[in-house]
Structures are given as C-alpha cells and as structure tokens.
N, C-alpha and C positions, 0 to 999 in steps of 0.2 A: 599502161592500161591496155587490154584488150583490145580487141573490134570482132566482129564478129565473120571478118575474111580470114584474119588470124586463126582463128578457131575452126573452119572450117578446112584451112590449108595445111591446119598440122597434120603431118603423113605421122603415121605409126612407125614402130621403131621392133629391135627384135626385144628390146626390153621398155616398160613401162617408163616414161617421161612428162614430166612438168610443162606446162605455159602458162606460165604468173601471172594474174592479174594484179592484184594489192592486196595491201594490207593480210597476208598470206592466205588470200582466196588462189586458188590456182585448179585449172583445168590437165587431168591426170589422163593421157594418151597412152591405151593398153597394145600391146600386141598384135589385137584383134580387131585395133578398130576404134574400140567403144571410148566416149569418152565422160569422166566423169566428174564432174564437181566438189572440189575438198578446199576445208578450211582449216588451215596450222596454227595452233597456236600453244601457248604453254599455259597452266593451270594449276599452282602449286609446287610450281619449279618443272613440274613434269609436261614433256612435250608429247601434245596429241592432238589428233586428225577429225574432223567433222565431214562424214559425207553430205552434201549438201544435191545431191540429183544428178540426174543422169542426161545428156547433151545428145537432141535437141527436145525433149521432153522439157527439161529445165532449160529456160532460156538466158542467157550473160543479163539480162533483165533481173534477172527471178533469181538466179545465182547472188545477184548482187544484195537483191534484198534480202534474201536470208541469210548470206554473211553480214550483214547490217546487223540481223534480231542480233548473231551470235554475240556479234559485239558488245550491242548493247548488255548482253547478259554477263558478258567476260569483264565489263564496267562496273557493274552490280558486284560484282565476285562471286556470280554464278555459272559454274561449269556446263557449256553448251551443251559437250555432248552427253553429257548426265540431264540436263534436263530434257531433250530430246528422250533418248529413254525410257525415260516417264512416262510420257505426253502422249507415248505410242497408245494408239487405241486398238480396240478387236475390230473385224469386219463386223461385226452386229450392234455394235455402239454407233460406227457411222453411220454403219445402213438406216438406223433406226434417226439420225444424222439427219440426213438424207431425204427420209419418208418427211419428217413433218416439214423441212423446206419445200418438198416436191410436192404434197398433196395441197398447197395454199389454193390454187386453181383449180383443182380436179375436182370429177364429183367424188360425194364420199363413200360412195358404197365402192366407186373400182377404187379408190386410197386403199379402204378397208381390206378389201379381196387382192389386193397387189404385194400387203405386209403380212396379210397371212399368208401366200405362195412364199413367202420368206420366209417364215417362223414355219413352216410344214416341213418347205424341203430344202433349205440352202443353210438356216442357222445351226440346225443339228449336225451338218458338214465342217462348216469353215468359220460359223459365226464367233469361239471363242480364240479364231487364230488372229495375228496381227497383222494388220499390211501388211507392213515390208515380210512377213515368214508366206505371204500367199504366191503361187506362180500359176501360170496358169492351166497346168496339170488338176491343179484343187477345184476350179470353176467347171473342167470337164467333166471330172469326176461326178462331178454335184449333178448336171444336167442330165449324164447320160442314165443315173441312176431315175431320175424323173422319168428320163424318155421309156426306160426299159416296162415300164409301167404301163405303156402305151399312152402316156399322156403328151405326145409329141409337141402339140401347139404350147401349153403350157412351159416346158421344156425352152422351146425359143426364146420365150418372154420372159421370162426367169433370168433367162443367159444378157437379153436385150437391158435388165432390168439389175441388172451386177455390174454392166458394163459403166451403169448410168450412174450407178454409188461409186464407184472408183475415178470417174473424174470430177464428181462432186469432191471427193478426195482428194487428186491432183489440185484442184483449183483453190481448195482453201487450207494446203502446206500440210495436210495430214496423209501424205502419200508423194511418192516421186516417179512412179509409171504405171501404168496401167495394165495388169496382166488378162484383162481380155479383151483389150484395143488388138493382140494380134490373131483373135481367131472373131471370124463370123457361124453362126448357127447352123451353115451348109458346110464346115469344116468339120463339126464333130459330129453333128445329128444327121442322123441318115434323112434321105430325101424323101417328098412324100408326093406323089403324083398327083398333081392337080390335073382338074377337066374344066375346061369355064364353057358356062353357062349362058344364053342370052337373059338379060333381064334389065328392068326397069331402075333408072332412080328413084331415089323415097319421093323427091318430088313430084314423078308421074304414078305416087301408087293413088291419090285420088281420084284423076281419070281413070286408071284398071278399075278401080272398087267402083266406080259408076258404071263403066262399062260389062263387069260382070254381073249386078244386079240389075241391069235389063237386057239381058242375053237373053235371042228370041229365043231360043235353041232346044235341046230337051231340057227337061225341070231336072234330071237324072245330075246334066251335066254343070248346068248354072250351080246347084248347089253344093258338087263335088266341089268346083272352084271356090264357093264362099267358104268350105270345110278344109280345104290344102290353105289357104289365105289364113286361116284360123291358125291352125295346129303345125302346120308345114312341117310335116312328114315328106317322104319322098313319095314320088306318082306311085310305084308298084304299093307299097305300104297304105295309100290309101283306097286304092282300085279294086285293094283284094279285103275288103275289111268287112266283117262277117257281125249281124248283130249280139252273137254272141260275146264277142271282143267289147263289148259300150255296158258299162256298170254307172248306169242313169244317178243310182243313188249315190255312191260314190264320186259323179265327175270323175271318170277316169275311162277312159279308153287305154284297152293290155292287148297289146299287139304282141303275138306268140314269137318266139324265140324264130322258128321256123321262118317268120314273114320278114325276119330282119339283116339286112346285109351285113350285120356286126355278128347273126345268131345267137343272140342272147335279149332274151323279154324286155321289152320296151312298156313304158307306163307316160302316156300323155294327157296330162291335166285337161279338163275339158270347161271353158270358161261359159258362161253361161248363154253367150253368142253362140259358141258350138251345141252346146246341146238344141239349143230353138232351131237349127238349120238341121238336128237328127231327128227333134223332134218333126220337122217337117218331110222328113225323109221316109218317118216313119209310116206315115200318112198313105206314102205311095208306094210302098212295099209289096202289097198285098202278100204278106206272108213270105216272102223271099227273104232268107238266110242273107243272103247277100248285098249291101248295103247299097251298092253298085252293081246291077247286072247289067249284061251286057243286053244291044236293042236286039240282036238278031238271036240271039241264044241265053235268055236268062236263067241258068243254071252255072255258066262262067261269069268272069267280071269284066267291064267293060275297058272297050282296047287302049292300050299306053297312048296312042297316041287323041284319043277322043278329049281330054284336056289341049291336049298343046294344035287341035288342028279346032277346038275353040276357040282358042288364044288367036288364031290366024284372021280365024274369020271377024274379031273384035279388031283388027288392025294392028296386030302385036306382032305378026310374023317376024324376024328377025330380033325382036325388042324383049321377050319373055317367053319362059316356057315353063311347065310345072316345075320343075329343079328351081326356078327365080325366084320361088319364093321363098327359099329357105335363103338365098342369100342377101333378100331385102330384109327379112324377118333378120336373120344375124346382126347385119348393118346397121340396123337402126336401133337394136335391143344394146345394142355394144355401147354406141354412141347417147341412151340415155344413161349407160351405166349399170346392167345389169350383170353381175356377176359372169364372168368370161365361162366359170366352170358352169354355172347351171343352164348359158346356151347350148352350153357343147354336148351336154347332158340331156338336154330338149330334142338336138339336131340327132344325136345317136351319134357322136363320130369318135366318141371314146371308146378304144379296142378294151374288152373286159374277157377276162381268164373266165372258163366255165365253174372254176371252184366260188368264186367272187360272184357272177351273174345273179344270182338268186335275191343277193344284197343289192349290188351297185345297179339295179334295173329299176329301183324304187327311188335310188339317191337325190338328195335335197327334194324330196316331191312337195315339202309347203311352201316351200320358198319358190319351187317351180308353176306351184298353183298358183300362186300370186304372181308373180310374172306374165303368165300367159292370158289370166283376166287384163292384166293392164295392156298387155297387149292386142286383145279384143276391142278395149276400149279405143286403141290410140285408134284400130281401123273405124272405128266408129265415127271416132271425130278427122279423122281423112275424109270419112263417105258425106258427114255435114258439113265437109269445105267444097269437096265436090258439086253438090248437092248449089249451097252456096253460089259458084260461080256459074253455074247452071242460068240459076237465078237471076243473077246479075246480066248476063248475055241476051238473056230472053226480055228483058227491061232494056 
C-alpha cells in the first residue's frame, strides 16, 4: 500500500514508471515530473487503463475512492473506462451545474445577471467543449474577448466566476484540474489604474444625509450635495450642468458627450428626490443657464473644490469627498443586488466606441430608472434613522 511520503519521494526517471498501490491502481511518475493516477485492469479479455487524476490535485484519498467506483463497475460487468466517457459533460451543463447549487443563498437578481454574463459571453466560447478538452488557453481567450470591449470589470468576474464552476467540478469527480486555478485576472487582463478616494461607510451615510440637510452654508451648495448624493455623477459632471441638460418631463438628465470623461452622452434617471431638489434649484436661478454658478462670477460654475471644502467644514475632512459618493452609492447598490452592469452603466465607467455611443448612452435606462428611485428611497429611509437617533439623544 502506498503512503503518501512514498508518493512524494518518487524521483522521476528518463522514462515513465510505476508506484503500485492495489488492486492495479498505481501512481504513473513522468519524465517531467507529473504524476498521475491510473487504473489497470482487463475488460473482455482486453487489457486497459483508467486515468483516474492527477497528483496532488487528486489525493491517494480520492485516487482510492475512484478506483473503488471503477471496481465496483468492473463487478457489474461494466467497463470503467467506457462509462467514464459518457458521463463526460460540457462546460455549460456543469456551469449551469453549478448556478443552481451556488445561487441557493444569493439574492436573485445578481444569480440571474451572473448566468446571464455566462450565456452572453463564456457559453458561446467553451460552453459545448468538455472538461477534460478545456486548458486554459480557452478561459483566456473567452475574457480577453470580453475585455476588448471595454468591459474590463465584468471581464474579471467572469474569469473569478469559471474558476468557481471548475472546482465545483473537481469536488464532485466531474473534472481532475482546474485549468484556471493557474492564472489570476492581473495575468491576462491588463491593469486598470485605480485612485481611492476618501469616503464614508454605509453606516455613516445617515449622519452625512443629516449633516448635509442642515448645512448653514449657501442653498447653491447644500443642494448640490443632496443632488451628487442622488445621482452621484462625478463633481465636474455635476458643477458644470446647464438647465438645458434636465428634461423635467422625461426624468432624465443628458449630460453632453463633451462633459464626460468617457466622451460619449450620458443619460441619468432622475428619481423624483432629484427633480424636488431641481425643482428647488430652480427657484433660485433667477434665469441662470447654469444650474450651479459660481458666488463670485455667475456666468462659470462653481469651484471643484466648493463641495469637498463643504464636506470639511461638516466634519468630513479626511472621511469623504464628492468622488465618495459614487463609491458608497456602488457599495451598497451591489450588496442589495442590483444588477453589476446597470451600475457600472449609472457610474459611466464603461469605455464605449463612438460608433456604439448613440446606442449604449441610453442602455438598460428602465431598469436604470427603477434603480435610482430605489435608491432615492433607501436615502430617504437613512435620513429617518438619522432623523430617528437625533431623537432619541435629545430624550
């Protein structure tokens, strides 16, 4: 019988060798190294081989019990490696495998949007190939083509989300390695420069939301803040927003191609929280094109930093600044389960071809518009826990 110092002590040879365990299970020491798990046996007089996994993926554990199934099947008078064969499944039979084991817990809209980034872009790839014909050439392939699209983040999770079906694979004998256990998402996808931001946890966004609606400060600036808190656009994007850009009847703010770091039109749902703070905005215009002008020269928009030197004077310095709120806004939309695409689509961080623009500047906007009212609302019920402990303090 084996042990497992045995198996790790056999040195390689200049040709491939044997180390027996039983009943003709034996560990097959390559050349190179590798070592692999096979089972000898005859089958109608004729003698033949079962690969049974590869060491230490498969373990003298795990070796043993699937030379057990074989047997049992070799008892039956059923030929192992013919039903093995068989039994092989596609990558899309598991995945799909996979999905209903893995989404028991999860909420169901990211289940839903995680089997469709499958069925989009990974099934049409690899989904009709088998395990064992996958390496990991075929998983790159698949991502990089996602990435090239400029869908990079999606891209990762895809890759993170392959990796996750193929040990679901290993683990229940429908697979013997893992061909994207040896690359990580910073190996084939190009890198993508992050900036962090200072900002709040969700737990502190009801102190912000109190603390912004009684900011002594200008009205100009309090309701910029309650308007980025809304919509969370970036600070320039919202500093420079012209009342032309706000289609009241619509709910929809069209922020021009020109005003956006991507250059291609943007369309932000306008929940019915945002329009009452334009509607307020509107009030104190007096005629100014400018949604925001600046205190000393209202014919520009006022300075990048008149948000964030708000933020300071609210006791936030180091804690948040207008960029935080796109990434609370993220955080917390993620973690109820909003669809990953139609944040990222909100946020503007999908790179879009100027042939596409026209199209992809308007994408999923119903499902976007419902989002960002629920997202109004959740501030709303932040501002009456707020509100709440306020209460409770002052008692």
């Amino acid at each position: 019988m084996l042990t497992n110092a045995q198996i790790r002590g056999a040195k390689r040879a200049q040709k491939p060798w044997k180390v027996a365990d039983s009943g003709g299970l034996h560990l097959l020491v390559a050349p190179n190294g590798g070592r692999y798990w096979r089972y000898s046996y005859r089958f109608n007089g004729k003698q033949k081989t079962l690969a049974l996994g590869v060491y230490p993926d498969v373990t003298l554990a795990m070796a043993r019990s699937r030379h057990q199934r074989a047997r049992q099947l070799l008892a039956d008078a059923v030929d192992p490696g013919a039903e093995r064969e068989t039994s092989q499944k596609t990558f899309e039979v598991v995945a799909r495998e996979w999905h209903t084991h893995w989404k028991a817990n999860r909420h169901e809209r990211h289940a839903y949007y995680v089997l469709r980034r499958l069925e989009a872009d990974i099934f049409p790839e690899i989904g009709a190939s088998r395990l064992s014909d996958l390496i990991t050439v075929h998983f790159q392939d698949a991502v990089q083509k996602i990435e090239q699209r400029g869908a990079l983040d999606i891209a990762r999770r895809v890759l993170n989300t392959c990796g996750q079906i193929m040990r679901y694979a290993i683990a229940n004998d429908l697979a013997t390695h893992n061909p994207v256990a040896s690359i990580k998402p910073a190996d084939v996808l190009k890198p993508r420069k992050r900036r962090n931001y200072a900002r709040i946890d969700a737990a502190d966004l009801p102190s912000l939301l109190h603390a912004m609606d009684t900011y002594v400060g200008s009205e100009h600036t309090r309701l910029a803040l309650q308007l980025m808190a809304l919509t969370f656009v970036r600070t320039s994007e919202l500093i420079g927003a012209s009342w032309s850009e706000i289609d009241t009847d619509a709910a929809r703010w069209n922020i021009p191609a020109q005003r956006m770091k991507m250059k291609t039109p943007h369309v932000v749902p306008l929940s019915k929280q945002a329009l009452a703070v334009l509607g307020e905005l509107r009030e104190i215009s007096f005629s100014n094109e400018l949604i925001f002008p600046g205190d000393v020269n209202s014919t520009k928009p006022m300075s990048n930093n008149t948000l964030l030197f708000a933020l300071y004077r609210m006791g936030y310095r180091g804690r948040m600044t207008g960029h935080g709120f796109r990434g609370v806004a993220s955080t917390i939309l993620h973690e109820q389960g909003w669809p990953h695409e139609h944040i990222e689509l909100q946020l503007a961080h999908q790179e879009r071809n100027a042939v596409s623009a026209a199209y992809n500047h308007a994408l999923y906007l119903k499902p976007r518009a419902a989002m960002m009212q629920a997202w109004a609302d959740h501030l709303d019920a932040m501002r009456n826990l707020a509100e709440a402990r306020q209460q409770a303090k002052a008692a």
